[in-house]
mmCIF file of the N, C-alpha and C atoms, coordinates in Angstrom:
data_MODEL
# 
_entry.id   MODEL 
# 
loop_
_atom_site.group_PDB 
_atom_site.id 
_atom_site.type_symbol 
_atom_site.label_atom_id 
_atom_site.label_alt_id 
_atom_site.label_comp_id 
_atom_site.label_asym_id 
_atom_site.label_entity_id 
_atom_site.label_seq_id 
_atom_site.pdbx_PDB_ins_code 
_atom_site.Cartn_x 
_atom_site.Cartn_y 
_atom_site.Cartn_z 
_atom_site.occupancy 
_atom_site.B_iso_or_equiv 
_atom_site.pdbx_formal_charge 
_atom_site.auth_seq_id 
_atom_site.auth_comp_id 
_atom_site.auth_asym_id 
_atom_site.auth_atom_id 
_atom_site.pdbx_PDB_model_num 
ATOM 1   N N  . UNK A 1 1  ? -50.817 -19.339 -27.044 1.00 0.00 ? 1  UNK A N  1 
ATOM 2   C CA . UNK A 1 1  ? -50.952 -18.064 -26.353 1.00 0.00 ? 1  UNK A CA 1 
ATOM 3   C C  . UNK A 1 1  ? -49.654 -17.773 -25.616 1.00 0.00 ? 1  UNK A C  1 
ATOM 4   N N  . UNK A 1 2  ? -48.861 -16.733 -25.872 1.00 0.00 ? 2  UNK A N  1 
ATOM 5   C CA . UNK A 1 2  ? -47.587 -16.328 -24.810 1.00 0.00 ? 2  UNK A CA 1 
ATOM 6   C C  . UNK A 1 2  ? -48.133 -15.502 -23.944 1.00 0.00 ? 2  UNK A C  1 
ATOM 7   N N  . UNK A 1 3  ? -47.831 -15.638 -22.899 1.00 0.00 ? 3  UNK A N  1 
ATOM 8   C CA . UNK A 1 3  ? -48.045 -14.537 -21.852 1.00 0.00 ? 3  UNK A CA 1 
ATOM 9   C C  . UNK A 1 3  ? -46.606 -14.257 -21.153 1.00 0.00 ? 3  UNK A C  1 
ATOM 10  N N  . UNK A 1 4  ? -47.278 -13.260 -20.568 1.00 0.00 ? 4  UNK A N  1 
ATOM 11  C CA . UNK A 1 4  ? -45.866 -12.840 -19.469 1.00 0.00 ? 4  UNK A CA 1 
ATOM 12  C C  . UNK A 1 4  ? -46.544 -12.690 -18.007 1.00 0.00 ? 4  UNK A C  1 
ATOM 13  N N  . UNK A 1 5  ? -45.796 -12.773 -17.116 1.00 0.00 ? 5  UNK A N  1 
ATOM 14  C CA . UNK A 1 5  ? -46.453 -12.578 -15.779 1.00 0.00 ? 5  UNK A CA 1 
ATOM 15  C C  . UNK A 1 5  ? -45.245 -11.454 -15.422 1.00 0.00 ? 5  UNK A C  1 
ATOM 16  N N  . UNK A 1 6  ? -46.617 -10.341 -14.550 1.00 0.00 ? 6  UNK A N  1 
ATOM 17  C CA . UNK A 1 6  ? -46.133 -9.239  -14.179 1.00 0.00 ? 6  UNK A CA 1 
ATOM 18  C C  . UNK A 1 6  ? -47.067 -9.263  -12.911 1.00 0.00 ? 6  UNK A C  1 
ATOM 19  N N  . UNK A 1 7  ? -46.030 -9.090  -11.673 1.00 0.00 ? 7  UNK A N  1 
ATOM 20  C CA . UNK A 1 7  ? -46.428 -8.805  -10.511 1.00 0.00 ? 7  UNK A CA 1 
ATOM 21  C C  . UNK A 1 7  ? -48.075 -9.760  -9.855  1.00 0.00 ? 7  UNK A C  1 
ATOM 22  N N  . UNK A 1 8  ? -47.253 -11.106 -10.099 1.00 0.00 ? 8  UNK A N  1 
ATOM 23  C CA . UNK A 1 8  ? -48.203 -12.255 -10.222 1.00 0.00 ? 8  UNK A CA 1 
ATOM 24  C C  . UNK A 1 8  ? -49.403 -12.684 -10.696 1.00 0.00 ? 8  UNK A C  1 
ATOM 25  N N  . UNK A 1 9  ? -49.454 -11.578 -12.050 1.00 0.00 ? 9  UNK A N  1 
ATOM 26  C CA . UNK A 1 9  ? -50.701 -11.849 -13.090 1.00 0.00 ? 9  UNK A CA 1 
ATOM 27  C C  . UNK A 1 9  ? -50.236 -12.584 -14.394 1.00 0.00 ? 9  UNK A C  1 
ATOM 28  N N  . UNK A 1 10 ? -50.676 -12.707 -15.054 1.00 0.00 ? 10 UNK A N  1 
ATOM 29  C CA . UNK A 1 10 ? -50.477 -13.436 -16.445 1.00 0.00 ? 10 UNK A CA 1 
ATOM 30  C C  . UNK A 1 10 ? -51.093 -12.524 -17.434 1.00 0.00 ? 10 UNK A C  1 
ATOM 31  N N  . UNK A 1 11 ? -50.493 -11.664 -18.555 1.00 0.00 ? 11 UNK A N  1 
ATOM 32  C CA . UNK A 1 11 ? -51.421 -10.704 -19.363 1.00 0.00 ? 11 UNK A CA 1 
ATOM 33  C C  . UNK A 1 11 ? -50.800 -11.860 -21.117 1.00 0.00 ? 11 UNK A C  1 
ATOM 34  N N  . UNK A 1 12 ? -51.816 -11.512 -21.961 1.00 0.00 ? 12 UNK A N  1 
ATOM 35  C CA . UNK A 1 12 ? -51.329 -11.784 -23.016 1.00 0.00 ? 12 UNK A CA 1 
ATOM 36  C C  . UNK A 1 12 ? -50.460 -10.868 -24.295 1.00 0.00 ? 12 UNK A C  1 
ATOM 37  N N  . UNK A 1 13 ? -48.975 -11.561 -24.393 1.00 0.00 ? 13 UNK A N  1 
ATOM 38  C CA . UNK A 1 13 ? -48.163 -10.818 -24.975 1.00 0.00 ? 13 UNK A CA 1 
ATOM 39  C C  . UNK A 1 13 ? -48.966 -9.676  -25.894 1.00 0.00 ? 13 UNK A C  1 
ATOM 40  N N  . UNK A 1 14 ? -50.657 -10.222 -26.910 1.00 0.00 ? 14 UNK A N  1 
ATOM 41  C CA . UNK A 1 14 ? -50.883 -9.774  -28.295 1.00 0.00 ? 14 UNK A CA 1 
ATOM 42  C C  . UNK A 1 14 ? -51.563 -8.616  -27.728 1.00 0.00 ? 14 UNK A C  1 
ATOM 43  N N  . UNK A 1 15 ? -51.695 -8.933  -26.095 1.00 0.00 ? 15 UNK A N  1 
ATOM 44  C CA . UNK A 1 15 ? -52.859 -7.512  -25.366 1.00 0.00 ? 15 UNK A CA 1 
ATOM 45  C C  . UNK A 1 15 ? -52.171 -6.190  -24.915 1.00 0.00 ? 15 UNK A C  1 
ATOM 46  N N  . UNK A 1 16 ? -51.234 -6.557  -24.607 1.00 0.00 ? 16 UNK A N  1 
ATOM 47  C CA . UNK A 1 16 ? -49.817 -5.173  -24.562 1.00 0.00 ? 16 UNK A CA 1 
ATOM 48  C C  . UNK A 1 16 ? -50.555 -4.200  -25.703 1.00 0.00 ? 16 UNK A C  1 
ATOM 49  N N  . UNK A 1 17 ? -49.932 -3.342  -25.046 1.00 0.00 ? 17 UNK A N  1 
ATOM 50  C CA . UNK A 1 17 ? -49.814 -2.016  -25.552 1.00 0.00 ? 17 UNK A CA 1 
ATOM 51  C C  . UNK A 1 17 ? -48.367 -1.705  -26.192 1.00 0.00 ? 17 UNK A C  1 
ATOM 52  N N  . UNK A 1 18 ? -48.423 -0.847  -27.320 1.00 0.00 ? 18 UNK A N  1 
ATOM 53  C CA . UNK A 1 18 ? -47.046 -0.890  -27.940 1.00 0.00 ? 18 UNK A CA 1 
ATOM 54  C C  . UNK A 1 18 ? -46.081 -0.421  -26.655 1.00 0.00 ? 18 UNK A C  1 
ATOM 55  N N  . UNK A 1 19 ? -46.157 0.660   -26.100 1.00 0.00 ? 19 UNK A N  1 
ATOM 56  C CA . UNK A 1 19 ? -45.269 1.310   -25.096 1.00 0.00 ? 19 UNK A CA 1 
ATOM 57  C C  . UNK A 1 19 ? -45.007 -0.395  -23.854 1.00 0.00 ? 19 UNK A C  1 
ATOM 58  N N  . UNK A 1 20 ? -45.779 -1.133  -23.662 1.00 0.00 ? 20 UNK A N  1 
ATOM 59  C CA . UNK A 1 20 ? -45.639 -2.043  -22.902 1.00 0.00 ? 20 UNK A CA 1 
ATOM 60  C C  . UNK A 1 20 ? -44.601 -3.194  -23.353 1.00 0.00 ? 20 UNK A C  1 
ATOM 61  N N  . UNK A 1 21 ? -45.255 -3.377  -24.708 1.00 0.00 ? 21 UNK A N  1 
ATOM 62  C CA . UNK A 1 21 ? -43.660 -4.263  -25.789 1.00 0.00 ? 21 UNK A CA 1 
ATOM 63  C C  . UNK A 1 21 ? -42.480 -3.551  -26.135 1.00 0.00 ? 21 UNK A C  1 
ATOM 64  N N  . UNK A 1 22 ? -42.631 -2.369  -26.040 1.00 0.00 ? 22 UNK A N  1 
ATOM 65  C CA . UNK A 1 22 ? -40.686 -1.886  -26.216 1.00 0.00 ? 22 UNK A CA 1 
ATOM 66  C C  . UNK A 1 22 ? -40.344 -1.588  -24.638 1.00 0.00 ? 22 UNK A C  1 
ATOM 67  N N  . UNK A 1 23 ? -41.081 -1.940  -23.695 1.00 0.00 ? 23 UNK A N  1 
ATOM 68  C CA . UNK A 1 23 ? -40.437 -1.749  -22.194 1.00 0.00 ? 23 UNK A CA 1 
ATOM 69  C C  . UNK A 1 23 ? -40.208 -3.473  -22.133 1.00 0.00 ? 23 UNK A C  1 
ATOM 70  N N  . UNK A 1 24 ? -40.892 -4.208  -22.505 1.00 0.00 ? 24 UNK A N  1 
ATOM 71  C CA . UNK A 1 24 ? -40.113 -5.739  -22.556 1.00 0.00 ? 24 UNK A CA 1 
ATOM 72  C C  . UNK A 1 24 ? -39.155 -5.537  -23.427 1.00 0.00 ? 24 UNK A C  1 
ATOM 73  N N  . UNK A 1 25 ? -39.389 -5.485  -24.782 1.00 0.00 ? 25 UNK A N  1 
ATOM 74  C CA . UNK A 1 25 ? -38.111 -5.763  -25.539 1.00 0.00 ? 25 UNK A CA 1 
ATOM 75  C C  . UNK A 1 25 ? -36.965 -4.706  -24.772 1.00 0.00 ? 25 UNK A C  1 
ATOM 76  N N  . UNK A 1 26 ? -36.680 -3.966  -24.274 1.00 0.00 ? 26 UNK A N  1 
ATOM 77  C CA . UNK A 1 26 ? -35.848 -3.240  -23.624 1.00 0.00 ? 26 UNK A CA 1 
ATOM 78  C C  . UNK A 1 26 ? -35.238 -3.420  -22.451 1.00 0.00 ? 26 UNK A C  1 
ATOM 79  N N  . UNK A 1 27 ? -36.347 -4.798  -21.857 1.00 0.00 ? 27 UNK A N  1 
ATOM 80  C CA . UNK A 1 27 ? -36.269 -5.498  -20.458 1.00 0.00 ? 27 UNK A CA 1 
ATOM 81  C C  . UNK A 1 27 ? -34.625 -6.667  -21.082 1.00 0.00 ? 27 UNK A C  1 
ATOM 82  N N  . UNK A 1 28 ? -35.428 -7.099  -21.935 1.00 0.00 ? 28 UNK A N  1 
ATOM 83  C CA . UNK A 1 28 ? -35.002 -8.282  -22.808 1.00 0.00 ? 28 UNK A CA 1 
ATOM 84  C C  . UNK A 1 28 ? -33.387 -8.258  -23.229 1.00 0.00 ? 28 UNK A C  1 
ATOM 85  N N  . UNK A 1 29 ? -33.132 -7.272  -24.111 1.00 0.00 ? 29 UNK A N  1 
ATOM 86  C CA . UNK A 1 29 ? -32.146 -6.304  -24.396 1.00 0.00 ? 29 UNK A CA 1 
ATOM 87  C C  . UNK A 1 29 ? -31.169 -6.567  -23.425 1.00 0.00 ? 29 UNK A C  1 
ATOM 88  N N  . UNK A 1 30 ? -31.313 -5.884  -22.072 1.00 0.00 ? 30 UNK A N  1 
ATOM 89  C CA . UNK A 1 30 ? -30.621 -5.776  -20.685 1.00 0.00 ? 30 UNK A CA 1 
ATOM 90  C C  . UNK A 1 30 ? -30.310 -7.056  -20.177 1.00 0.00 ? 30 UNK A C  1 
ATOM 91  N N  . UNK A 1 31 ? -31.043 -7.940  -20.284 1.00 0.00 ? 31 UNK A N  1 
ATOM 92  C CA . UNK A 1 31 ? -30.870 -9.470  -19.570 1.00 0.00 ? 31 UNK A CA 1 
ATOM 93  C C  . UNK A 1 31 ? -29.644 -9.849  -20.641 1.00 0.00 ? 31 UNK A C  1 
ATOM 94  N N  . UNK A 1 32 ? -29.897 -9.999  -22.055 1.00 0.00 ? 32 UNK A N  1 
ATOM 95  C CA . UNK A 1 32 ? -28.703 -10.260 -22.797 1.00 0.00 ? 32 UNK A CA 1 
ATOM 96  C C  . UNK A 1 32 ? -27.749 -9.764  -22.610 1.00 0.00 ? 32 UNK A C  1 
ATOM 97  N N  . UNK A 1 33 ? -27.270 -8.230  -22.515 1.00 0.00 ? 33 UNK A N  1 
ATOM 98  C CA . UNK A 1 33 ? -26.295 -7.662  -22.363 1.00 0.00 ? 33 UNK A CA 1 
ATOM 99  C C  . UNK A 1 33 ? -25.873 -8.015  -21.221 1.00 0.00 ? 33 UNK A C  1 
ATOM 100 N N  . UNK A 1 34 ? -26.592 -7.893  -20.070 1.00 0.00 ? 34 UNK A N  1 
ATOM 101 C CA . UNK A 1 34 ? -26.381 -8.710  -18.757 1.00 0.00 ? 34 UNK A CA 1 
ATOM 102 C C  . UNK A 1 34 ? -25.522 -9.903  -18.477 1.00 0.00 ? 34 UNK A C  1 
ATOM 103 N N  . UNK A 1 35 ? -26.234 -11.124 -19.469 1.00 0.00 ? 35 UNK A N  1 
ATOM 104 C CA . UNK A 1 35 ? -25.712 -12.359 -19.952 1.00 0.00 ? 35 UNK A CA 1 
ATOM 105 C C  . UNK A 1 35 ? -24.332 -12.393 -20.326 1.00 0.00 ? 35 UNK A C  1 
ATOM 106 N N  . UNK A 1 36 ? -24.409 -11.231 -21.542 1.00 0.00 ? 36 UNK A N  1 
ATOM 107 C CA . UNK A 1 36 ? -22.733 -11.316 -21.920 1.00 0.00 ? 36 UNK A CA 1 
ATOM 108 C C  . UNK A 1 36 ? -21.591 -10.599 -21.088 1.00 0.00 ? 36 UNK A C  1 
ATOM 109 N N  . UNK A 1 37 ? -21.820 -9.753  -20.206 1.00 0.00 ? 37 UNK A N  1 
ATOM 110 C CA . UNK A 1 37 ? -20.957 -8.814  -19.561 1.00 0.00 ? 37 UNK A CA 1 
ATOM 111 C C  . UNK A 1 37 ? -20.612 -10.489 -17.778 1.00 0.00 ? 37 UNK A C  1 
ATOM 112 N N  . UNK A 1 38 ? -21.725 -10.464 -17.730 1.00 0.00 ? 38 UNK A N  1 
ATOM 113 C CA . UNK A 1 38 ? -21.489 -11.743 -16.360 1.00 0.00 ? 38 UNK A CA 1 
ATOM 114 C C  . UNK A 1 38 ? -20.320 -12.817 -17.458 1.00 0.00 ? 38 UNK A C  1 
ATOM 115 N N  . UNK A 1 39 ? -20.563 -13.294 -18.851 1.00 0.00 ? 39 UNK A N  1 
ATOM 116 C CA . UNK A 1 39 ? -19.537 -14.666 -19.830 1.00 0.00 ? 39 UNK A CA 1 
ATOM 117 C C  . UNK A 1 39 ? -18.141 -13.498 -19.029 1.00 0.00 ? 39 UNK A C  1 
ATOM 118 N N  . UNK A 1 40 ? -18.443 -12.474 -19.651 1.00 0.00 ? 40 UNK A N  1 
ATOM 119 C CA . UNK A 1 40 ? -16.856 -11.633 -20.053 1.00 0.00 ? 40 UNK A CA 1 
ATOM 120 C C  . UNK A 1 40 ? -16.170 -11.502 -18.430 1.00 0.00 ? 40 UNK A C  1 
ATOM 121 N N  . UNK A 1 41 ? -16.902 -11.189 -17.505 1.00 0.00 ? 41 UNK A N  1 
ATOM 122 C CA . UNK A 1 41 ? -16.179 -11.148 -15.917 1.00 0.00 ? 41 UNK A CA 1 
ATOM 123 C C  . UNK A 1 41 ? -16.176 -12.812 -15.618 1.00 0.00 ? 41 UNK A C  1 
ATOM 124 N N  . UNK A 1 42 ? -16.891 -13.695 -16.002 1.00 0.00 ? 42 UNK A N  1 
ATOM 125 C CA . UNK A 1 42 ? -15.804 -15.139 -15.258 1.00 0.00 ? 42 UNK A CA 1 
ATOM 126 C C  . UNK A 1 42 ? -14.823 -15.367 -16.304 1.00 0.00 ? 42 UNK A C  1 
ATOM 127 N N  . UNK A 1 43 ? -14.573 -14.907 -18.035 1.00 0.00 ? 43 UNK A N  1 
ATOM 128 C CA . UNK A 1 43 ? -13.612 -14.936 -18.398 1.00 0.00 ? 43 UNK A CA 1 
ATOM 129 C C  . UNK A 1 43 ? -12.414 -14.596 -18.082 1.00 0.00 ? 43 UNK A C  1 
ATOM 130 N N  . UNK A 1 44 ? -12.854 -13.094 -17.909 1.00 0.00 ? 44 UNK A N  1 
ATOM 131 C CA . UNK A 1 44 ? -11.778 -12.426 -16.598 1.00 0.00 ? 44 UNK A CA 1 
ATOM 132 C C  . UNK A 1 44 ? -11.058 -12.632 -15.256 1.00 0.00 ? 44 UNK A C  1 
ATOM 133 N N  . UNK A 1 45 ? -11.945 -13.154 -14.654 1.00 0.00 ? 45 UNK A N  1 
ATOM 134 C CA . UNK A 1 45 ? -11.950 -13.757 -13.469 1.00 0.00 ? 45 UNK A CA 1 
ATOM 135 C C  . UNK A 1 45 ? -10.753 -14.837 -13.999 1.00 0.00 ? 45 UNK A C  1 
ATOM 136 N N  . UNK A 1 46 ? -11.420 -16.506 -14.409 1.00 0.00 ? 46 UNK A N  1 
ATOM 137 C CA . UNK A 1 46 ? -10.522 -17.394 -14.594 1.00 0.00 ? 46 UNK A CA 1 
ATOM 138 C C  . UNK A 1 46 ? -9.016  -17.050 -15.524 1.00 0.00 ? 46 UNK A C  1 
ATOM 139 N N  . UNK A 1 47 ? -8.606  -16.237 -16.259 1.00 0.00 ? 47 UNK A N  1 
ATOM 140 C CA . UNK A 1 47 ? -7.618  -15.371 -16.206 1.00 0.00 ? 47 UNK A CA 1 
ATOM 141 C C  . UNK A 1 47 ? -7.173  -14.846 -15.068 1.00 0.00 ? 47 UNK A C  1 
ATOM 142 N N  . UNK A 1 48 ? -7.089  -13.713 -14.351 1.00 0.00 ? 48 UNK A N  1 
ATOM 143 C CA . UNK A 1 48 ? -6.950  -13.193 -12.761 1.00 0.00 ? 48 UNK A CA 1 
ATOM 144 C C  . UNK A 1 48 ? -6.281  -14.411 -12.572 1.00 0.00 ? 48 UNK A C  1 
ATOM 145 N N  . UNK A 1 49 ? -6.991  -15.503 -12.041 1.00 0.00 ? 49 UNK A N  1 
ATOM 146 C CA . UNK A 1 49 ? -6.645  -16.399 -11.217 1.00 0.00 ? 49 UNK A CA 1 
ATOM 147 C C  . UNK A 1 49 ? -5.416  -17.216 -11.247 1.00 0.00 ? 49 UNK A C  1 
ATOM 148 N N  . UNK A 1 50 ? -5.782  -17.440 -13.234 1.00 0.00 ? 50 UNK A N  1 
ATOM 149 C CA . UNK A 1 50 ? -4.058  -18.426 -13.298 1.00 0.00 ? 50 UNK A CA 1 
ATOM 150 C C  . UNK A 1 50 ? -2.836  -17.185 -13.395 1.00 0.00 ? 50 UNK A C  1 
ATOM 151 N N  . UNK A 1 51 ? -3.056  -15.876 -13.798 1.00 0.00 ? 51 UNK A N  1 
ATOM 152 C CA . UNK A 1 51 ? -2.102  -14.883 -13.198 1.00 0.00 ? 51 UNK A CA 1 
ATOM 153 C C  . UNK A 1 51 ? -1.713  -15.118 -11.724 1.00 0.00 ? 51 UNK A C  1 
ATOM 154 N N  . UNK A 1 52 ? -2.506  -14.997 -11.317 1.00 0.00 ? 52 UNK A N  1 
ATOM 155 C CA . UNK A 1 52 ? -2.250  -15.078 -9.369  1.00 0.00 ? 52 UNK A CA 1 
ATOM 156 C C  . UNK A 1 52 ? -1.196  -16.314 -9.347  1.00 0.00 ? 52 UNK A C  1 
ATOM 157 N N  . UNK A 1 53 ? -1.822  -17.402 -9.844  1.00 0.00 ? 53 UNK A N  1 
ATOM 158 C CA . UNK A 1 53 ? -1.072  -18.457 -10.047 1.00 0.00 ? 53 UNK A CA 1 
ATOM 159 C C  . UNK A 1 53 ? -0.066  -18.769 -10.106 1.00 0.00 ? 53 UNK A C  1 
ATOM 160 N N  . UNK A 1 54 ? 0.548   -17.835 -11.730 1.00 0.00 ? 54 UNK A N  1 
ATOM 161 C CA . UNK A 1 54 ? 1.709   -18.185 -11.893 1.00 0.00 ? 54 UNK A CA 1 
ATOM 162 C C  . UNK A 1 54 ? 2.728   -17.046 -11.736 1.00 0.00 ? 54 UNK A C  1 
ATOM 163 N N  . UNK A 1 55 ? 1.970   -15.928 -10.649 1.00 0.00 ? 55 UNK A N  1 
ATOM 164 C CA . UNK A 1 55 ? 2.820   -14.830 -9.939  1.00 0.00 ? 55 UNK A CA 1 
ATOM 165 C C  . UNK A 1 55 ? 3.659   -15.981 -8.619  1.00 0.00 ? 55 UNK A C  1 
ATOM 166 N N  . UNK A 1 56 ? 2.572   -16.653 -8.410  1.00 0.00 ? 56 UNK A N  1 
ATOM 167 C CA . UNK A 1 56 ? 2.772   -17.570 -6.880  1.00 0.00 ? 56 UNK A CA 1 
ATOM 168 C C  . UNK A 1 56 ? 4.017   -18.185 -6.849  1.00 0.00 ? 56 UNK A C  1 
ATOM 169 N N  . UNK A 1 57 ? 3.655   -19.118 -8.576  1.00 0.00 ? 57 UNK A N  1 
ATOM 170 C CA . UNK A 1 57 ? 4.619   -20.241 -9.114  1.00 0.00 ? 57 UNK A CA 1 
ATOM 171 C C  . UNK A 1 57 ? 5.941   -19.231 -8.995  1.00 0.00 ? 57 UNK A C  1 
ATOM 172 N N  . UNK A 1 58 ? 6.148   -18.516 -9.986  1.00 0.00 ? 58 UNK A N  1 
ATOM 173 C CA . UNK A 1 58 ? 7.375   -17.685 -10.078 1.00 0.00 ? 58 UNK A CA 1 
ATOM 174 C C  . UNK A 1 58 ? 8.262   -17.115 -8.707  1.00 0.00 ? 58 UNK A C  1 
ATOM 175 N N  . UNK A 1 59 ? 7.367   -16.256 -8.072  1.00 0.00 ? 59 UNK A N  1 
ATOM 176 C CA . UNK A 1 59 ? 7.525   -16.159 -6.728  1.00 0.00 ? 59 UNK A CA 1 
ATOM 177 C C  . UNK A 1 59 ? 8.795   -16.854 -5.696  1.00 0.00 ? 59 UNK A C  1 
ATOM 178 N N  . UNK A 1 60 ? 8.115   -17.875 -5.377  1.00 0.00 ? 60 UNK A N  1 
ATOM 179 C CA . UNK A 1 60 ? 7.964   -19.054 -4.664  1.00 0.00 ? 60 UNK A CA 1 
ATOM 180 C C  . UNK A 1 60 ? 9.468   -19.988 -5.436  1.00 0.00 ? 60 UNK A C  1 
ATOM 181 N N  . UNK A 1 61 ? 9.323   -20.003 -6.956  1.00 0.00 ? 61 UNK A N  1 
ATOM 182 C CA . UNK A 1 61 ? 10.628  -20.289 -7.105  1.00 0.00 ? 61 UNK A CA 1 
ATOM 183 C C  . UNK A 1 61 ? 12.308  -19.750 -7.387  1.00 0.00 ? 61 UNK A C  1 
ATOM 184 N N  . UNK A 1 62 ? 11.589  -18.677 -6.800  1.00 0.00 ? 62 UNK A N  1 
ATOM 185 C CA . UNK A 1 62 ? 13.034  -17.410 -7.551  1.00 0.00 ? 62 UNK A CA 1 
ATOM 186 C C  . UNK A 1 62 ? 13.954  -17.573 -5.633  1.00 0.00 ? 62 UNK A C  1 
ATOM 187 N N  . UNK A 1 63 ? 15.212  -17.992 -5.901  1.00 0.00 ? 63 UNK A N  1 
ATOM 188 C CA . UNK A 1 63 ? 15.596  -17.984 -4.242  1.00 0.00 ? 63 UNK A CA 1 
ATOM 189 C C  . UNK A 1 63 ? 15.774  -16.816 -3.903  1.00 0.00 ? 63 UNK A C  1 
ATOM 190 N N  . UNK A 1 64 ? 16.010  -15.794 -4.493  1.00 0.00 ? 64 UNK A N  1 
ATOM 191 C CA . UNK A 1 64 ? 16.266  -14.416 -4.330  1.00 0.00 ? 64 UNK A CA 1 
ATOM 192 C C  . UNK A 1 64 ? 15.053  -13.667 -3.705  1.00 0.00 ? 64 UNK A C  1 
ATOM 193 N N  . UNK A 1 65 ? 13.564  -14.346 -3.646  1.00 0.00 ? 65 UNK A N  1 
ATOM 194 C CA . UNK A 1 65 ? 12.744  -13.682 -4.093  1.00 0.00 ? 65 UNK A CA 1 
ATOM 195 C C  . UNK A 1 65 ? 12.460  -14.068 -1.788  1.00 0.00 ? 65 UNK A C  1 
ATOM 196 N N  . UNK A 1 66 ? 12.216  -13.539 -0.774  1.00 0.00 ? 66 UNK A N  1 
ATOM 197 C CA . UNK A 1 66 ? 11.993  -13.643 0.450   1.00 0.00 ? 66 UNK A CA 1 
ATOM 198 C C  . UNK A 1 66 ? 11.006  -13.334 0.926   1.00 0.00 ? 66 UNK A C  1 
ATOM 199 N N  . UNK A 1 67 ? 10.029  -14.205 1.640   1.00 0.00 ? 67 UNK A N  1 
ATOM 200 C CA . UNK A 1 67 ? 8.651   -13.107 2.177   1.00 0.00 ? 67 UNK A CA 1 
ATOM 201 C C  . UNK A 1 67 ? 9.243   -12.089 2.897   1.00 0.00 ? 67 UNK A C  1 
ATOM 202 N N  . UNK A 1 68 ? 8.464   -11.050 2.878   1.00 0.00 ? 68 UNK A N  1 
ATOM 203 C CA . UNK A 1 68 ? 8.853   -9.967  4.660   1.00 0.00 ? 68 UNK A CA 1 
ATOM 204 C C  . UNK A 1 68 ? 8.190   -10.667 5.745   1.00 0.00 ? 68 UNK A C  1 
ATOM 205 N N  . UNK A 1 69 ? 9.124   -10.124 6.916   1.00 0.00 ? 69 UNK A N  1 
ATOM 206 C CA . UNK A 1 69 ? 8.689   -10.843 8.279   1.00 0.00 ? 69 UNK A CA 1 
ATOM 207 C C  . UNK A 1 69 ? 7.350   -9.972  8.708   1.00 0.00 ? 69 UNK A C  1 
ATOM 208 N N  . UNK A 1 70 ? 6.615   -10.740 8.998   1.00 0.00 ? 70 UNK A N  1 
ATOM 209 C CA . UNK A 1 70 ? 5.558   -10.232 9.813   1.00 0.00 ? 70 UNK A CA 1 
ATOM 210 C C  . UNK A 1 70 ? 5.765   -9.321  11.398  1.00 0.00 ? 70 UNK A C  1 
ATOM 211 N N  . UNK A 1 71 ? 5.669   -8.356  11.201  1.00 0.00 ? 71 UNK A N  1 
ATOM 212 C CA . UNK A 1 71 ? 5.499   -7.315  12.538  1.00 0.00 ? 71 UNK A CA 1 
ATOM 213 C C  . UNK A 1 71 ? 4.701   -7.744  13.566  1.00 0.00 ? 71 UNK A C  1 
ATOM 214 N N  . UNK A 1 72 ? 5.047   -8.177  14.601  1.00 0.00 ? 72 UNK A N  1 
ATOM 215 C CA . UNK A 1 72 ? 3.609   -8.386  15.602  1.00 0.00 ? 72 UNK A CA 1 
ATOM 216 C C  . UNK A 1 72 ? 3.773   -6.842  16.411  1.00 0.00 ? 72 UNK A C  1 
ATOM 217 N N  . UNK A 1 73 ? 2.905   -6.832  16.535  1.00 0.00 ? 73 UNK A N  1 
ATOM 218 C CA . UNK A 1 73 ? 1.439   -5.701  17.227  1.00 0.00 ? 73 UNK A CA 1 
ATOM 219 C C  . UNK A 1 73 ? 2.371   -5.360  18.268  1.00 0.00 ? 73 UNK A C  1 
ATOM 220 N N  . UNK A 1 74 ? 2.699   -4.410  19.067  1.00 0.00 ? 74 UNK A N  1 
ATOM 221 C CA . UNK A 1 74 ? 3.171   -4.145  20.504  1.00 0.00 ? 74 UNK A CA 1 
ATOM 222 C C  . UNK A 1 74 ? 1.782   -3.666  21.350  1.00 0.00 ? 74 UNK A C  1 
ATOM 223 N N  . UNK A 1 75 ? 1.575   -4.546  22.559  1.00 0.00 ? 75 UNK A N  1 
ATOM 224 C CA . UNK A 1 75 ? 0.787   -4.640  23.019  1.00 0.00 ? 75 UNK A CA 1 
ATOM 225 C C  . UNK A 1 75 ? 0.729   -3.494  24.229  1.00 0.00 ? 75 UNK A C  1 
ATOM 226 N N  . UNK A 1 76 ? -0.329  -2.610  24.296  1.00 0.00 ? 76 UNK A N  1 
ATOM 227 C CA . UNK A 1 76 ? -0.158  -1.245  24.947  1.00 0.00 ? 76 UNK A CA 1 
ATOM 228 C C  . UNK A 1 76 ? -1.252  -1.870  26.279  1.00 0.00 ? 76 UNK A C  1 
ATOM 229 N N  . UNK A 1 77 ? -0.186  -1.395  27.768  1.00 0.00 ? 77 UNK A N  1 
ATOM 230 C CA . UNK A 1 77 ? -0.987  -1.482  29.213  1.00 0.00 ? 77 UNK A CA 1 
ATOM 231 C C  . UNK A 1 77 ? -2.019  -0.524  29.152  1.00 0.00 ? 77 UNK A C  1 
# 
């Protein structure tokens, strides 16, 4: 027997109503696409990162390359 639980009942998948199985399969659908779009942003993400990385690396070794000085605040009486 498959069931699904909806709003802490248990109904049986075969007792659905057609309009009730293409609002799951449509539920279903979304969680996958869901699934793959969340793979594709930490793909993205861990990319981003070793960019950041090797902006840092490069950066950091170019002597030409100087932070700017930090401005402090002028403090108003």
């Amino acid at each position: 027997m498959n069931a699904i639980k909806i709003n802490e009942k248990d109904y049986n998948l075969e007792d659905l109503s057609d309009t009730a199985k293409q609002q799951l399969a449509n539920i279903q659908a979304v969680d996958a696409e869901l699934a793959r779009l969340n793979s594709k942003a930490a793909i993205y993400q861990t990319a981003r990162n070793a960019y950041v990385n090797a902006l840092a690396t490069e950066v950091e070794a170019t002597p030409s390359t100087k932070p700017v000085a930090k401005k402090t605040a002028a403090k108003s009486k």
